[in-house]
N, C-alpha and C positions, 0 to 999 in steps of 0.2 A: 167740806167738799174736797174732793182727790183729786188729783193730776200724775194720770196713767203713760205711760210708752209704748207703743205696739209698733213693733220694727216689720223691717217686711221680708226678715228671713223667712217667713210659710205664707204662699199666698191661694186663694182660691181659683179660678175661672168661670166660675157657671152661680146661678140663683139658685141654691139648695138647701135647703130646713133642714137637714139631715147632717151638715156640715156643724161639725163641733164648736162652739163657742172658742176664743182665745184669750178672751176676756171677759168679766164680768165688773161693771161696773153701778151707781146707785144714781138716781136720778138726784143732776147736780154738780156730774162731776166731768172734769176736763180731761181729753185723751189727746196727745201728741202722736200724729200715725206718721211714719214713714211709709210711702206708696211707692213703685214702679211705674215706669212708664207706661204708656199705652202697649209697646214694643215688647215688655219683657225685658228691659236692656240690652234689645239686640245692637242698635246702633251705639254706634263711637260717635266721635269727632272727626274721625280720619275715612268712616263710611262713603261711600260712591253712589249713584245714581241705579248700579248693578245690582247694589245691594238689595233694594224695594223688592227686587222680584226674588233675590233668595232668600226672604226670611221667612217664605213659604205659608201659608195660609192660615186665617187668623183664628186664633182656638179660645180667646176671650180676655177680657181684659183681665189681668191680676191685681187681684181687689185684695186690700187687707183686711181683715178679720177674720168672721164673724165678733161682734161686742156683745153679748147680753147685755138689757138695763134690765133690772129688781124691778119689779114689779109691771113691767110693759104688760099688757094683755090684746088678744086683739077686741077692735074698739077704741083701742087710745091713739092716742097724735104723741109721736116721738118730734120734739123739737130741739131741731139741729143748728146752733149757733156752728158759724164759721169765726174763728176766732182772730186766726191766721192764718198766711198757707204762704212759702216761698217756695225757691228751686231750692232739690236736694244736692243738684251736680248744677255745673257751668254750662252746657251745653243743651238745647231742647233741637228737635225737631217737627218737620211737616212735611209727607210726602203724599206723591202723587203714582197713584197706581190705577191703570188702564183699567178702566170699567167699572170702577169705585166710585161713588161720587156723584156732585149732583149733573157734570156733565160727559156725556157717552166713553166709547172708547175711539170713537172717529173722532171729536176735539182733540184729547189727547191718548197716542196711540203707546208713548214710549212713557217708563218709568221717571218721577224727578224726585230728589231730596232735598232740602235747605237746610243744612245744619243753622240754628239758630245759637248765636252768643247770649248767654242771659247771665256771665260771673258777674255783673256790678247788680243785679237784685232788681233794677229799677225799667231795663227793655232788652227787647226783645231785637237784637241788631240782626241783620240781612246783609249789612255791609255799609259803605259811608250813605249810601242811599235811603235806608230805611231803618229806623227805629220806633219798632212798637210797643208804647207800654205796655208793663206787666200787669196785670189783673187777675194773678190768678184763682182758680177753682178746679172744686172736684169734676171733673167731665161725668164720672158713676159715683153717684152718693143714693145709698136704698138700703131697707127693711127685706128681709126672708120673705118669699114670699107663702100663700098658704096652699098653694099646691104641689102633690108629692114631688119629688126627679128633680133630675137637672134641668137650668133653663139659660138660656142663652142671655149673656150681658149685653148683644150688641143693642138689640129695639130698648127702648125704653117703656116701662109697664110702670102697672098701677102702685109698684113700691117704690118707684123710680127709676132707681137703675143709670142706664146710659143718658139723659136728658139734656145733656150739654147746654146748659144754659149759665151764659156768662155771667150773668147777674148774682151768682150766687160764687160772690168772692166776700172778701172780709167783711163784716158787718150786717153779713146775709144771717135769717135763719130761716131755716128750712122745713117744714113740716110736713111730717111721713106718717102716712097711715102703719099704722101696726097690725101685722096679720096674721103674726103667730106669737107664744108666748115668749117675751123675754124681746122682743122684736129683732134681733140677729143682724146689726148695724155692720156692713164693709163699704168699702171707699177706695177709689182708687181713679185712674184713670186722670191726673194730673195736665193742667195745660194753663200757658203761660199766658196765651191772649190769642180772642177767639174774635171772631163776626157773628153776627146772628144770623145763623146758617150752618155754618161751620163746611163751607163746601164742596172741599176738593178731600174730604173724609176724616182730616188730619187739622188740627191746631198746632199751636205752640205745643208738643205733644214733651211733657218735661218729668223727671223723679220728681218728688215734691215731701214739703215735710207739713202736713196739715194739721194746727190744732183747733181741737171742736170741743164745745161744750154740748153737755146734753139733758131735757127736759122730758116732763113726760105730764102730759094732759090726760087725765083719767077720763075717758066717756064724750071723749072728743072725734065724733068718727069723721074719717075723711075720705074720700071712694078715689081719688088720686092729691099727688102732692100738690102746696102751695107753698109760698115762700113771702117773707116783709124784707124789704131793703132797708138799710140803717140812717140812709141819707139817697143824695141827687145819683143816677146812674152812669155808667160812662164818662166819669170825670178824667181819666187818663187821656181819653182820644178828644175830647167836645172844647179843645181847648181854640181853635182855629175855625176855618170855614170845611166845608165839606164840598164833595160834587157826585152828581145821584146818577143816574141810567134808571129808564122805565120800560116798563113791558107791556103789552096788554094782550088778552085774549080768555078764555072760556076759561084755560087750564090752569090755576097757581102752581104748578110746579112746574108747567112747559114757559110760563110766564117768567117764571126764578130762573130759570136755564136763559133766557134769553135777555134777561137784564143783566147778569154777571157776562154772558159773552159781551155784552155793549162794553160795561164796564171792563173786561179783559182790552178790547181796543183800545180804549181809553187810555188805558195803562201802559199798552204797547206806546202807543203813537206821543204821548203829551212826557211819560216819565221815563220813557226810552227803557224797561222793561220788557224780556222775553214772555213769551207766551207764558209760556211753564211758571217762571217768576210773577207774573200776572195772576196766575190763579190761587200760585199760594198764599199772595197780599190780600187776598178777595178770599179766601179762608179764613185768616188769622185777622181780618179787619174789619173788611166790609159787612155792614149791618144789613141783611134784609128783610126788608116792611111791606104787608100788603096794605098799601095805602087807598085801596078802595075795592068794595065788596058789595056796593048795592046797588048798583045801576048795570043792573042784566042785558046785554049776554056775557060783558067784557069784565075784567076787572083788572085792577093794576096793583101791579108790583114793582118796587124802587130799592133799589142798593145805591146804599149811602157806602161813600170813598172818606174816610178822614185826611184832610188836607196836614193833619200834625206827624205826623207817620214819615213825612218826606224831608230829611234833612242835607242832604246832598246838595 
């Protein structure tokens, strides 16, 4: 079995079949990708709050590849070990842009950035106040999909794509349907520690250097992805107690908006946290759960706050 390099001098932006392979690998073998940021590497370290709004509108995440596997067809299940994945650079980011997001442009009307410290490998610092472990994962890890043109990386589809789901850091593997031949594997979209949610549009948004191994299930068909964890989940933050805010009413997503504003208070009032700083801790941490779905008309939703996060 081989162990490949794919840098991320050429990268894509869009779901396209049509986009040339960059590699070719055999079912088995390990690929080390270097990715970009969400951003493009538009931000520094020395970036401002001014900057959110000049880096002008978003044209899709820079994914590296395409990979051909040997023998992928569609029908099969490409199985994606997460090997590893750190930061490429010292520095990640999370920002906040008016009208993005899971809350309006009336909560927050003005741009915010948080350069994040991540050179020690191990969290994500905010300042002596906050420190969030790192966990990271691909934010877009997906298969080509089978129809023709370009297709936008922000939704997440049936090959995956944008899925932002945190779970799927080291010891994750992944399984992605294959929908054309050679199944046309790119990745990208790097982040250093996330909530479930992801709410304010932005994570630990970091370069990153991911290696993956890769399988391939003959006659295993899957109509969207799934994933096995390797062990317990959340072991970074589940180390302390936690503190939740609930919602309730008809809507889960008016319900989610209105459990993260509780929890913004919260934040404000008990950890002396700015609005703005409020919402990107509640990005980059907070978990949310619909914790109840079957007792009509109402249902409820809870964001969980990790109490491990606050070291000040």
């Amino acid at each position: 079995m081989a162990t490949h390099q794919l840098d991320d001098s050429v990268v894509h932006y869009e779901w396209n079949n049509a986009i040339a392979p960059r590699l070719e690998i055999d079912p088995g073998d390990t690929v080390v990708f270097r990715t970009r940021d969400a951003a493009d590497y538009f931000y520094k370290k020395s970036s401002t709050h001014a900057d959110v709004m000049a880096r002008g509108p978003f044209r899709g995440h820079p994914l590296t590849g395409p990979v051909r596997v040997r023998g992928a067809e569609p029908g099969d299940t490409l199985d994606v070990e997460v090997v590893a994945m750190r930061p490429a650079l010292d520095f990640g980011f999370t920002n906040v842009r008016p009208g993005r997001g899971l809350l309006p442009e009336s909560d927050f009307a003005k741009p915010f950035l948080q350069i994040w410290d991540v050179s020690d490998g191990k969290f994500a610092r905010m300042d002596r106040r906050v420190a969030v472990p790192l966990e990271p994962f691909p934010g877009v890890i997906g298969t080509a999909l089978d129809e023709p043109g370009g297709h936008s990386t922000m939704p997440p589809r049936k090959n995956g794509g944008n899925m932002d789901i945190k779970q799927l850091s080291s010891g994750t593997t992944v399984y992605l349907p294959v929908w054309v031949p050679g199944a046309l594997f790119s990745v990208g979209d790097g982040h250093g520690a996330q909530g479930d949610g992801e709410v304010c549009i932005t994570a630990v948004e970091m370069a990153a250097e991911v290696t993956l191994r890769f399988g391939l299930e003959k006659g295993r068909r899957l109509a969207e992805p799934q994933f096995r964890t390797r062990g317990p989940i959340g072991v970074g933050t589940n180390t302390r107690g936690w503190y939740a805010t609930t919602a309730h009413g008809p809507d889960l997503f008016a319900s989610s908006q209105q459990a993260v504003r509780y929890m913004i208070d919260h934040l404000v009032r008990e950890r002396g946290l700015s609005r703005e700083e409020a919402y990107v801790v509640c990005s980059v941490a907070v978990d949310l759960k619909i914790s109840e779905i079957v007792d009509a008309p109402n249902w409820i939703v809870s964001a969980f706050m990790p109490d491990s996060i606050f070291v000040g």
